[in-house]
N, C-alpha and C positions, 0 to 999 in steps of 0.2 A: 288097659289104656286109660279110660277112665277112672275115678275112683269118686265112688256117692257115700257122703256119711249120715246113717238114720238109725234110728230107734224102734221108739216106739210110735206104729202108724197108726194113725189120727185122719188125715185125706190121703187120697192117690194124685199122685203126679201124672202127667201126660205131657208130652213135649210133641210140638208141630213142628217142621221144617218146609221153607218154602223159599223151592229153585225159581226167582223169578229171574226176569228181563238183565236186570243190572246189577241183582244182589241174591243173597241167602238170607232169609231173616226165618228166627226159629222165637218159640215161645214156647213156656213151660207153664200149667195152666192146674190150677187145682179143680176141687172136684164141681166147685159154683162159677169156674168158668174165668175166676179171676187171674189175670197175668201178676205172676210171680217172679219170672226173670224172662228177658229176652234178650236177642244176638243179632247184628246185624255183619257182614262179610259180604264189601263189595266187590265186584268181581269185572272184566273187561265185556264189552258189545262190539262183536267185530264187526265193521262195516264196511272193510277194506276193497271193496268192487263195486262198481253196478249190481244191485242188487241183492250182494253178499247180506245173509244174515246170521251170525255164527257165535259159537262159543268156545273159548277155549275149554273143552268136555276136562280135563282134569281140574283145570284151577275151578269151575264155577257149579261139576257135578261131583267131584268129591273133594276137594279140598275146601269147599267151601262148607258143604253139609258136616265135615268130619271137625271145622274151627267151630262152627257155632255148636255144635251140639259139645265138645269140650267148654268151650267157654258159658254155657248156659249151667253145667254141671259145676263150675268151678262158683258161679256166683251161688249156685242151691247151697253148696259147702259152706258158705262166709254168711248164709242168710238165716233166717226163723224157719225155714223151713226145711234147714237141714237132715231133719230128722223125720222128715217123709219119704216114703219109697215113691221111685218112678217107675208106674207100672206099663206103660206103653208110648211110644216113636210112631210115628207116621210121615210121608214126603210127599207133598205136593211140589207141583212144576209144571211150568207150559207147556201144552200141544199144541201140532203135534214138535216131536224132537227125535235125533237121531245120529249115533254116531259110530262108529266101528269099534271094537274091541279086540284085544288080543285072550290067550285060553288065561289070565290073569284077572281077568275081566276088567282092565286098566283102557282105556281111551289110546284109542291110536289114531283117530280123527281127529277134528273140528268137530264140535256141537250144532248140529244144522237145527236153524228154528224156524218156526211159523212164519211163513213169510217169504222165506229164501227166493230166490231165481230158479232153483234145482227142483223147485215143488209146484212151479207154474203152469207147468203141462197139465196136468192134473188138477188144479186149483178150479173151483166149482163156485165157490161162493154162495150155494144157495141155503147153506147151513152150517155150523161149526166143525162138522166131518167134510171137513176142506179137500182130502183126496191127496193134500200135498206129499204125504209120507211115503205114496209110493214114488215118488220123483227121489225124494230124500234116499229110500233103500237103492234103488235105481244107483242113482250117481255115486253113493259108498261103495255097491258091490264092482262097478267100475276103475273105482280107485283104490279100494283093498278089498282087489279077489279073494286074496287069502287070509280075511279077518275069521276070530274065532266067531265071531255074533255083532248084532247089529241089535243095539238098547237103545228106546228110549230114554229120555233123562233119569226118569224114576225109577230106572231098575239099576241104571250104573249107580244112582244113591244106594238101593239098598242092598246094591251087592258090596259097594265099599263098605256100609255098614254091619252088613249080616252074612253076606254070602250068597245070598240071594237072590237072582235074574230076576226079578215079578214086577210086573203091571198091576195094576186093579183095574176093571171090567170097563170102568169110567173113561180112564186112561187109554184103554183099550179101543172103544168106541171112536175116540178121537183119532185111531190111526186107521179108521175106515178109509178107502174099502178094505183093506190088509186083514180086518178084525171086524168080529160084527157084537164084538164086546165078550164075548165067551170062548172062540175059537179064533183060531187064524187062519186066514182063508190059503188052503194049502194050493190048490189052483191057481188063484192067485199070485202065489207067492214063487210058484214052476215057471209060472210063465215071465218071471222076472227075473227066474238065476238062483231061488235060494230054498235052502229046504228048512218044516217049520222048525229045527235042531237049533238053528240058528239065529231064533226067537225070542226072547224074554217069554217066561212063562203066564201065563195070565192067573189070577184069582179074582175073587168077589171082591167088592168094593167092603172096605170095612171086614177084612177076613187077617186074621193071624197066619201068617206064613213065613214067621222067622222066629228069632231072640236073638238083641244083642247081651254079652256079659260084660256087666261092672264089675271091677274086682271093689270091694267092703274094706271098708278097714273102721268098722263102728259094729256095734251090736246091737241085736232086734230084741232083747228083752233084756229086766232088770234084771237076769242071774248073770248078767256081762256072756252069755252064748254069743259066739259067731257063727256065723252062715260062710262067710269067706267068699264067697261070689255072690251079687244080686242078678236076675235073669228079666230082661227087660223086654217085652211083646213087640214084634216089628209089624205093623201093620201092610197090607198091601202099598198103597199109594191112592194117591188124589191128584186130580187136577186142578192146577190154581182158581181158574173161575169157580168150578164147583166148591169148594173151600169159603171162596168169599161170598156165597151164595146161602151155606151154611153159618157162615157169621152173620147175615143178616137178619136170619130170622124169614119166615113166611112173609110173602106180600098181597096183602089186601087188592079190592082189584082197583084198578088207577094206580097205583102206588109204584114207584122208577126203583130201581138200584143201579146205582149209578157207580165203579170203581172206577177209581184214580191211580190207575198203574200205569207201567210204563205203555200198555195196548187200555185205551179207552173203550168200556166197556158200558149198553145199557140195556138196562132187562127192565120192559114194563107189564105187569100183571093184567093180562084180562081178564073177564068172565067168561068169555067162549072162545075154540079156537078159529084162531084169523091167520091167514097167510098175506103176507103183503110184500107186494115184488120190491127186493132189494137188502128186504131186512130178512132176519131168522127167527122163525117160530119155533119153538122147544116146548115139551111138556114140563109144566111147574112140576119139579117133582118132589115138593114137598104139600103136593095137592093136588095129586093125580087125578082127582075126580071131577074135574073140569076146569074148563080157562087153559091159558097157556100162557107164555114169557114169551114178547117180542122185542126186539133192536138185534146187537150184536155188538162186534169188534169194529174199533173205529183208531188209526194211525194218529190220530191228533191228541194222545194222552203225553206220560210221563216223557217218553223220547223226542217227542215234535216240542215239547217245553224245555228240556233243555238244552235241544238242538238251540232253539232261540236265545236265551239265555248264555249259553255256554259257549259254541260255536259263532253266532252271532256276535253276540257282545264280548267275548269274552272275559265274561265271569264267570261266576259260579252258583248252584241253584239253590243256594243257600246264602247268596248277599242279600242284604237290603237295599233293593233298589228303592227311587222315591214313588208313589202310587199315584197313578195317574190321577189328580183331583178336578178336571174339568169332564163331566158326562158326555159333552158332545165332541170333545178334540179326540178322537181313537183309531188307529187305521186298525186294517178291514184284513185277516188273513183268510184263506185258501190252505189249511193246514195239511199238508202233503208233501213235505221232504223227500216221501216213498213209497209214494201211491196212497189209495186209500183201499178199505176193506169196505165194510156194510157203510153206506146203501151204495156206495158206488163199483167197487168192484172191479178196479179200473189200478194197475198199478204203475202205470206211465204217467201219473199225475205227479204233478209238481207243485211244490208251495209257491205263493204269489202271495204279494201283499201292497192295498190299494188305501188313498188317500196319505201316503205316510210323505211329510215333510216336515222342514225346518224346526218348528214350530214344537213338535215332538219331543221327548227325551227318549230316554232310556223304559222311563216308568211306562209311556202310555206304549211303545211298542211290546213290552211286555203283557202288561191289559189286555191289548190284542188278541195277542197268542191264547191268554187265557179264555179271553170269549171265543173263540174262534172253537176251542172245544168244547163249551158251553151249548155254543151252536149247532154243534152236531149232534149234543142231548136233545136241543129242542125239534133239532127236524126230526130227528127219530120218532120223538113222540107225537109230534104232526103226523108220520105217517101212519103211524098204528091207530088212528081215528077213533081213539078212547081216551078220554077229560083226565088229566091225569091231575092227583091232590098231593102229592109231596114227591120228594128226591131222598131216600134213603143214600147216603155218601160213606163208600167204604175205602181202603187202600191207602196206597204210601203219601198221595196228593194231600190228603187230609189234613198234611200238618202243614199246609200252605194254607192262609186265610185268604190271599186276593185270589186263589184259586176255585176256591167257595165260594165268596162271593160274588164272582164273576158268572159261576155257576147258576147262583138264583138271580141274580139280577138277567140273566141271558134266559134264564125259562119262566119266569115269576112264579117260582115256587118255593115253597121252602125246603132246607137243604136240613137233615136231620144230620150230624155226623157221628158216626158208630165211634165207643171210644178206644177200641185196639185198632193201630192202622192196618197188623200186621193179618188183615182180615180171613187170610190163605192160608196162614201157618195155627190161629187160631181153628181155623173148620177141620185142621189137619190132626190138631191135635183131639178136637172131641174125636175124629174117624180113630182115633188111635184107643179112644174110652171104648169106642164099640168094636173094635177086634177087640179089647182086655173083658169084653162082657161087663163094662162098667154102664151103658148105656145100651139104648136101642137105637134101631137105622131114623134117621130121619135130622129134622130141622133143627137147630139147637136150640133147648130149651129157654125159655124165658128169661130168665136167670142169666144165661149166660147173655144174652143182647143186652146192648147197654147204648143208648142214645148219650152223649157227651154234651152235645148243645145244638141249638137250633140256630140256623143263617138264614134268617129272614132278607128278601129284596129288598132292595134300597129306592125308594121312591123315585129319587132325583134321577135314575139310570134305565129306569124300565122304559123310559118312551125311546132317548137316544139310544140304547141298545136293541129294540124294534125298530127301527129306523137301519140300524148298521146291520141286522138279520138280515135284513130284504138283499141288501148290498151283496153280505154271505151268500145267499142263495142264488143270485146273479151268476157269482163265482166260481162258486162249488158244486156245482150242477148238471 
């Protein structure tokens, strides 16, 4: 299917993939970490009900993993780096996901995701093992009793890739209670209708459990030998967060990571651990030995922006609108289209937005929208009751500026921004160095983090956007 032409090897290749919300973006990564080629394949968000949160499971879990990893192969062919081998593949994708398959292991569902209606019985909120996934198996085995298996995203990827079923342990955890990241809880899983046969297999995180084949049409040494196939390491899988977690690098304690996907994400570093009602505490685990990562998942990222933009205005999230230029003219959102996640937890919420008149354009109700997620960074780290000293900014938002700096102006901090957006497919592909034995488990090395530029607050905006906070918290509360 493929076809990679290389020589003589100089670095190893590694190619990430990552199933997010509204697209496929994949990145091919050498061995210091720099991107070499990357692929983006947008895909549909169905939202067709109350509640509905879905995916077409063929266009956006294999048709879209199976375009970009073609087209990231095609640009290595045409580039300097032709003539390096790709030694390992890995997939990250949102939890939890789930959808039926037939004995082809082709998608005969809908893609159910995080979030759904069908996952709300179950939805817990008190940590990122949400519980949704047994609502998700629930309503599949319902509606196709007679599916061969029930996959999350990442195993329908690597079995269109490789053949496949497999989770990574990561992955797995996130379909708790079903999995407790090693096993599948087979009690569990009786007491719902299904036996574990009809399970995607679990592996380690960062474990070799495949090979896809390129077919060659180059040779690997000067006597002109061919190989005639190259055999490419399929890693287990990753979970998006965890991915952009690994792109950022360790975090100091006070220090946010803040991603800008289409689910707003924020993790603040402490020194010890704290529980604090509403938010999620997780061990750093790239620092297991004390502190822990508080915030969580918050609905006011990529989808609540171009709901406004797109749905609202009708454009698109790539016009240039004008930028709101007066600090105090700005109305006030309630960012909740479809409820909210951490700290509210509440999914009957609805977006609202206050002070907006005449006077306004296009520009300032945009602004809006942007602080309005701004805002939900700052409460968070309001609540986690530790002085926070920067905002590490990862994800696809990145390459929006008044989104940045909506961001520091709305926390008064500074906004570092990491320079690959693609900060999930990036983490995905170092997980793919350490199944190839090219690395070890952990944080990505030094090297490969790379700060892009700093977005410092804007003076004229920090008092009028504390002033519209309070108004936030009024609302959103």
């Amino acid at each position: 299917m493929w076809t990679v032409k290389h020589a003589n090897n100089v670095e190893q290749i590694t190619i990430g993939i990552d199933i997010g919300t509204r697209s496929v973006k994949a990145v091919a990564t050498l061995d210091d970490g720099r991107v070499v080629a990357r692929s983006l394949v947008r895909h549909r968000l169905i939202t067709s009900g109350i509640g509905v949160f879905e995916h077409n499971a063929q266009e956006a879990w294999v048709n879209g993993p199976l375009m970009t990893l073609q087209d990231i192969v095609n640009q290595l062919n045409s580039s300097p780096y032709a003539d390096l081998s790709i030694r390992g593949i890995c997939v990250a994708a949102m939890a939890p996901s789930m959808c039926a398959v037939n004995a082809e292991g082709a998608p005969i569902s809908p893609g159910i995701l995080y979030g759904d209606y069908r996952g709300r019985d179950y939805y817990t909120g008190t940590s990122p093992i949400s519980g949704e996934a047994c609502g998700f198996l629930e309503s599949l085995i319902d509606d196709y009793p007679t599916a061969h298996a029930y996959w999350p995203a990442q195993a329908v990827a690597n079995y269109a890739l490789a053949g496949k079923a497999v989770i990574d342990s990561f992955t797995a955890i996130a379909h708790g209670p079903l999995s407790d990241g090693n096993y599948w809880n087979e009690d569990l899983l009786a007491d719902i209708g299904v036996g574990i046969s009809k399970m995607a297999v679990i592996e380690p995180s960062g474990y070799a459990v495949g090979s896809i084949s390129l077919g060659i049409d180059a040779t690997r040494s000067h006597s002109g030998n061919s190989t005639g196939e190259e055999t490419i390491v399929l890693a287990s899988g990753l979970v998006d967060s965890l991915g952009e977690q690994m792109a950022a690098g360790m975090l100091d304690d006070g220090e946010v990571l803040v991603v800008l996907g289409s689910t707003l994400l924020t993790w603040q570093r402490l020194p010890v651990w704290k529980a604090t009602e509403g938010l999620w505490s997780v061990p750093d685990l790239f620092n297991l030995d004390s502190g822990c990562l508080v915030g969580g998942a918050s609905n006011a990222g990529g989808i609540f922006i171009d709901w406004v933009i797109n749905d609202l205005l009708g454009g698109n999230s790539m016009t240039a609108y004008r930028s709101s230029t007066d600090p105090r003219s700005v109305p006030v959102w309630a960012p909740y289209p479809r409820g909210e996640r951490t700290p509210l937890h509440d999914f009957s919420r609805r977006a609202t937005v206050s002070g907006l008149g005449l006077e306004h354009s296009s520009g300032e109700f945009i602004r809006g929208a942007y602080e309005a997620s701004g805002f939900v960074v700052r409460r968070n780290i309001e609540m986690s009751g530790y002085g926070a000293s920067r905002i590490l900014a990862t994800g696809g938002g990145v390459n929006s500026d008044e989104w940045l700096q909506a961001l520091a102006d709305c926390t008064g901090l500074p906004v570092d921004v990491v320079i690959s957006p693609e900060g999930a497919a990036l983490g995905a592909a170092f997980m793919a160095r350490i199944a190839c034995g090219l690395e070890s488990v952990g944080a990505l090395p030094d090297h490969w983090q790379r700060a892009a530029r700093t977005v410092e607050p804007d003076p004229d905006w920090l008092g009028p956007c504390s002033q519209r906070y309070e108004i936030f918290m009024s609302m959103a509360s």
